[in-house]
Backbone as CSV, one residue per row, in Angstrom:
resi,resn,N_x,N_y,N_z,CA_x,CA_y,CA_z,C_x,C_y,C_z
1,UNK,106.418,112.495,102.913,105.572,112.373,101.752,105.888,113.512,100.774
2,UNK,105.809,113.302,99.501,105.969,114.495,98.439,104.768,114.641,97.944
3,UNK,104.672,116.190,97.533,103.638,116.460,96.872,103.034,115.786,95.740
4,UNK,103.717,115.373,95.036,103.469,114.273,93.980,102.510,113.184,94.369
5,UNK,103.022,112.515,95.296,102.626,111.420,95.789,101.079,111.693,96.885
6,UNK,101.034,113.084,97.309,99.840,113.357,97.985,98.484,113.472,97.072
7,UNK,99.064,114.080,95.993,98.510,114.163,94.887,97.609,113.197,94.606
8,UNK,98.094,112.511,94.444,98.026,111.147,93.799,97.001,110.342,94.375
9,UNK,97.408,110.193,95.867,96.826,109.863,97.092,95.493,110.511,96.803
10,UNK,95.351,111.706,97.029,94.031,112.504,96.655,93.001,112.042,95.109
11,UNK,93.149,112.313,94.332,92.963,111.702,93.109,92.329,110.205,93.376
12,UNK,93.464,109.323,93.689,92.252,107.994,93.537,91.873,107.826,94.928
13,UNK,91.359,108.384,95.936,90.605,108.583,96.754,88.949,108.989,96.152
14,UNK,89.509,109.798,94.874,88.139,110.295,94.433,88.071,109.586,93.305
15,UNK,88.617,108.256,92.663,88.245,107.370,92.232,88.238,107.851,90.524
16,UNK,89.280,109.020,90.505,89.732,109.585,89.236,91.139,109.156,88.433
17,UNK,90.878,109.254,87.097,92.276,109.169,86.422,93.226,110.484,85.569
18,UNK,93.871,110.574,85.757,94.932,111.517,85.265,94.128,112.364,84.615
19,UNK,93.227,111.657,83.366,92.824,112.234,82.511,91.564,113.132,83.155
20,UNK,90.662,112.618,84.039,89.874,113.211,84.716,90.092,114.592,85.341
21,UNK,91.388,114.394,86.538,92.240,115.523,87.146,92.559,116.662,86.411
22,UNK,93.124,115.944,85.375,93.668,117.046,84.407,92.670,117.811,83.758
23,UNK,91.264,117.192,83.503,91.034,117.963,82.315,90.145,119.333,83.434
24,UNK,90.027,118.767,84.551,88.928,119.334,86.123,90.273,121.304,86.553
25,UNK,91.610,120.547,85.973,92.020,121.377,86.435,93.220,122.239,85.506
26,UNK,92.524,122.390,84.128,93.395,122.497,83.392,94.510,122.481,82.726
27,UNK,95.010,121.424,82.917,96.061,120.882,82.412,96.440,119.601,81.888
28,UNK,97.659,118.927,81.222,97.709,118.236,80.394,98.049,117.114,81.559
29,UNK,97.392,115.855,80.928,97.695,114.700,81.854,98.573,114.137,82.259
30,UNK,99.748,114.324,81.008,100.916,114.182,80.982,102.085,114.891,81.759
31,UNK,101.794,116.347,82.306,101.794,117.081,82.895,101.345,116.284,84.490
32,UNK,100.653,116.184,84.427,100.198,115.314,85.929,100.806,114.362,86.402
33,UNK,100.820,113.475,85.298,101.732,112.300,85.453,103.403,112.322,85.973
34,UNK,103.955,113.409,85.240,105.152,113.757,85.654,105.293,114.589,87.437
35,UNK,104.140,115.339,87.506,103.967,115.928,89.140,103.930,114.429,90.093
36,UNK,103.280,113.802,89.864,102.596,112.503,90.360,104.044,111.481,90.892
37,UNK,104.815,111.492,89.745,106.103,110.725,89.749,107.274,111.617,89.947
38,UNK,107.064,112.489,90.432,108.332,113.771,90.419,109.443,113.256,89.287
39,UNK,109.044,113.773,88.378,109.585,113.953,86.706,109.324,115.055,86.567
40,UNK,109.812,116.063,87.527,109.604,117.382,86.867,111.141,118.476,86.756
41,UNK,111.416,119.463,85.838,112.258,119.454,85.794,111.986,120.764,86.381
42,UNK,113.369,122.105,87.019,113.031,123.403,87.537,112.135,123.842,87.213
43,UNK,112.011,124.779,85.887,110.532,125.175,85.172,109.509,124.635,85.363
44,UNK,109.278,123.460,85.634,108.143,123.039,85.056,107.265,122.310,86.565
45,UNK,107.668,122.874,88.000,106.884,122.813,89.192,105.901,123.741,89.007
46,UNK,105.021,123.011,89.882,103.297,123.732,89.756,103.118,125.097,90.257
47,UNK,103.041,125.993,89.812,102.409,127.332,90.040,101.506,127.398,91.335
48,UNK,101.700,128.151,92.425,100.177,128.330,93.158,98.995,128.178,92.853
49,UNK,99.190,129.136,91.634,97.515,129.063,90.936,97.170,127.282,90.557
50,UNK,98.165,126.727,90.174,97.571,125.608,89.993,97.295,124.661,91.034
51,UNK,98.396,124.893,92.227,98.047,123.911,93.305,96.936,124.166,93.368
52,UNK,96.325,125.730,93.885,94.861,126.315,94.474,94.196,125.205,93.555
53,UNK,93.719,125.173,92.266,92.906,124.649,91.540,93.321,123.231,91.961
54,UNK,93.651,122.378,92.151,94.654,121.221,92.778,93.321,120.843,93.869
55,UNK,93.943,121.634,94.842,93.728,121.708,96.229,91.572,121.694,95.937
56,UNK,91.256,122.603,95.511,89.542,122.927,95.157,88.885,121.744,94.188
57,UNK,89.814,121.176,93.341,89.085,120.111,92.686,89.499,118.751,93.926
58,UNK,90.130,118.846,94.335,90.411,117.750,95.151,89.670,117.395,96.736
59,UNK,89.313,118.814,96.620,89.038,119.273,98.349,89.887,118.408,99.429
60,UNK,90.922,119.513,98.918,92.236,118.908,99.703,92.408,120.228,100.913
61,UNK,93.474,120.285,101.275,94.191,121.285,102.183,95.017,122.193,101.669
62,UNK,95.012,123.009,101.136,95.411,123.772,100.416,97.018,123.953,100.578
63,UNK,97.132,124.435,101.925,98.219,125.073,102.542,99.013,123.601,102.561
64,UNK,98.535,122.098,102.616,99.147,121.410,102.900,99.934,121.377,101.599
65,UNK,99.170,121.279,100.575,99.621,120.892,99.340,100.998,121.903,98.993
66,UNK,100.912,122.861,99.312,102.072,124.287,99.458,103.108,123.755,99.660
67,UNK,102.941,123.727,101.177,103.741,123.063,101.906,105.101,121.822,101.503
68,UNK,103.950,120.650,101.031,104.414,119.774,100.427,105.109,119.942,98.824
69,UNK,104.718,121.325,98.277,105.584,121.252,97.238,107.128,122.568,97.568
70,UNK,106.923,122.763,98.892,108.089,123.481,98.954,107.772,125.152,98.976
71,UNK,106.447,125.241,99.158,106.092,126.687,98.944,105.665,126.894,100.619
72,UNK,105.154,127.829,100.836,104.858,128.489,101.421,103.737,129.234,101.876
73,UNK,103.211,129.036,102.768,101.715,129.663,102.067,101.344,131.233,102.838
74,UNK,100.880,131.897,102.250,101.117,133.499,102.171,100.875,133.797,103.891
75,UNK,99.692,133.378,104.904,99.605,133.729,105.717,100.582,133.608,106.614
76,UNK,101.437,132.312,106.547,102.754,131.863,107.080,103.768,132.630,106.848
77,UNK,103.820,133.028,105.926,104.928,134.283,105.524,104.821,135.648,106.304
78,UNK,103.357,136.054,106.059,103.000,137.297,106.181,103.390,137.080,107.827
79,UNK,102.706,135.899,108.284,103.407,135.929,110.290,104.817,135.764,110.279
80,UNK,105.125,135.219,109.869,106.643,135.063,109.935,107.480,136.723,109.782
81,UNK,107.410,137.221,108.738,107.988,138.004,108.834,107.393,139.626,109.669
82,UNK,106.565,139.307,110.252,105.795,139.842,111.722,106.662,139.681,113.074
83,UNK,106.598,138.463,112.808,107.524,137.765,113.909,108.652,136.509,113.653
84,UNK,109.372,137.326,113.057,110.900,136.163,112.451,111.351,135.857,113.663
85,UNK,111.266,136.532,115.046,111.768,136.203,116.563,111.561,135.166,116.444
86,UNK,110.155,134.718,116.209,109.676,133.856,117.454,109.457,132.401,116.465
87,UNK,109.754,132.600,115.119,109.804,131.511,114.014,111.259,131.151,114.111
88,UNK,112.059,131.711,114.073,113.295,131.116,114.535,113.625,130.483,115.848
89,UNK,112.940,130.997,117.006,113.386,129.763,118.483,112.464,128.731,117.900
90,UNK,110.970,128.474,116.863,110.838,127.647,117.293,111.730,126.853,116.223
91,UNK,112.053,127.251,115.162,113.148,126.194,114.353,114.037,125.547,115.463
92,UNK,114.710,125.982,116.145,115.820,125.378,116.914,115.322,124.328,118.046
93,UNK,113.768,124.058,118.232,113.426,123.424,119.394,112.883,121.729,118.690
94,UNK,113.136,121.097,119.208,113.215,119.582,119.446,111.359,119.209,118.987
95,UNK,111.199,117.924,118.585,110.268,117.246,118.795,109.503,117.818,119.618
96,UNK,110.152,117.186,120.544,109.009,117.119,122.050,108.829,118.577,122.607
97,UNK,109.615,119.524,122.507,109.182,120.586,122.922,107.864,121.541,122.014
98,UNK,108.174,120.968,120.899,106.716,121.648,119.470,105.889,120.878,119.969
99,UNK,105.862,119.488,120.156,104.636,118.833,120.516,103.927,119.281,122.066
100,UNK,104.606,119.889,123.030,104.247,120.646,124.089,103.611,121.541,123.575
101,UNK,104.279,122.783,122.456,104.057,123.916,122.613,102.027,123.829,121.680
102,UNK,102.263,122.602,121.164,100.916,122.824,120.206,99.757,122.554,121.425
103,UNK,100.133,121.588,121.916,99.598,121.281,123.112,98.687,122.492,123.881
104,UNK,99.907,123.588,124.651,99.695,124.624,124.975,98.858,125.538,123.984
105,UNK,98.717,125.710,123.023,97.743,126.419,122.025,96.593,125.677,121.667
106,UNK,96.433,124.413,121.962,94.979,123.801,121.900,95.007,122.970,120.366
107,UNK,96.475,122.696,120.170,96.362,122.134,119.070,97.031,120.844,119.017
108,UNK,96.633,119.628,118.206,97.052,118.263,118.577,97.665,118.069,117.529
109,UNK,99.409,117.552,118.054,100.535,117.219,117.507,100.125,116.156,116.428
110,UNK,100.593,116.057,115.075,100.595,115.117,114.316,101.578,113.247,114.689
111,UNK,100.836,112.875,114.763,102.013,111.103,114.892,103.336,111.344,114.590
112,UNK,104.402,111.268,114.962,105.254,111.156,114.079,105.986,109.828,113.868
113,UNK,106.250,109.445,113.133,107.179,107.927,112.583,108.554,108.144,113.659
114,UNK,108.624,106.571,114.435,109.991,106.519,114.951,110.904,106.012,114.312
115,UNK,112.016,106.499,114.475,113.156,106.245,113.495,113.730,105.270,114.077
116,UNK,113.650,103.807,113.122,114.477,102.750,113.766,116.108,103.225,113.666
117,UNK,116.907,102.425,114.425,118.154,102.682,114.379,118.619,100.936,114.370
């Protein structure tokens, strides 16, 4: 999924239009429209500050929305580079071994889509 499209997802969940979003979160609709449809060009991806406002008018997930636009979200960083060890084995480990390890921490693996072949 892209951020655009989560966006979006969010929005008419709450039964809003561009113009609504936009005006809730300062910015131009047109502007939205292009996030919405990824029509955006380098410059012109959303700022933190704006996801945050994003994320609070939407009462979304904040970190997801990050995420989904390619960012990062500060506490993830701040551990990471705490422990780059232990963020790098888990880059290298498989599906099924993350879905163990969340397991083991009390946390439940997301679905994931099987890939037809």
């Amino acid at each position: 999924m892209t951020f655009g499209t989560r966006v979006r997802q969010l929005r008419h969940a709450k039964g809003w239009s561009l113009r609504d979003l936009a005006e809730k979160v300062d910015v131009g609709f047109t502007y939205l429209s292009r996030v919405e449809n990824q029509r955006l060009n380098f410059g012109d991806y959303p700022s933190d500050a704006l996801i945050h406002r994003l994320a609070e008018a939407l009462e979304a997930n904040e970190d997801e929305l990050l995420i989904l636009a390619k960012r990062i979200p500060e506490p993830v960083k701040k551990r990471f580079l705490q422990r780059p060890d232990a963020f790098c084995a888990f880059a290298t480990c498989d599906d099924a071994t993350l879905d163990k390890l969340m397991v083991e921490i009390g946390q439940t693996p997301k679905p994931r889509k099987i890939a037809r072949r």
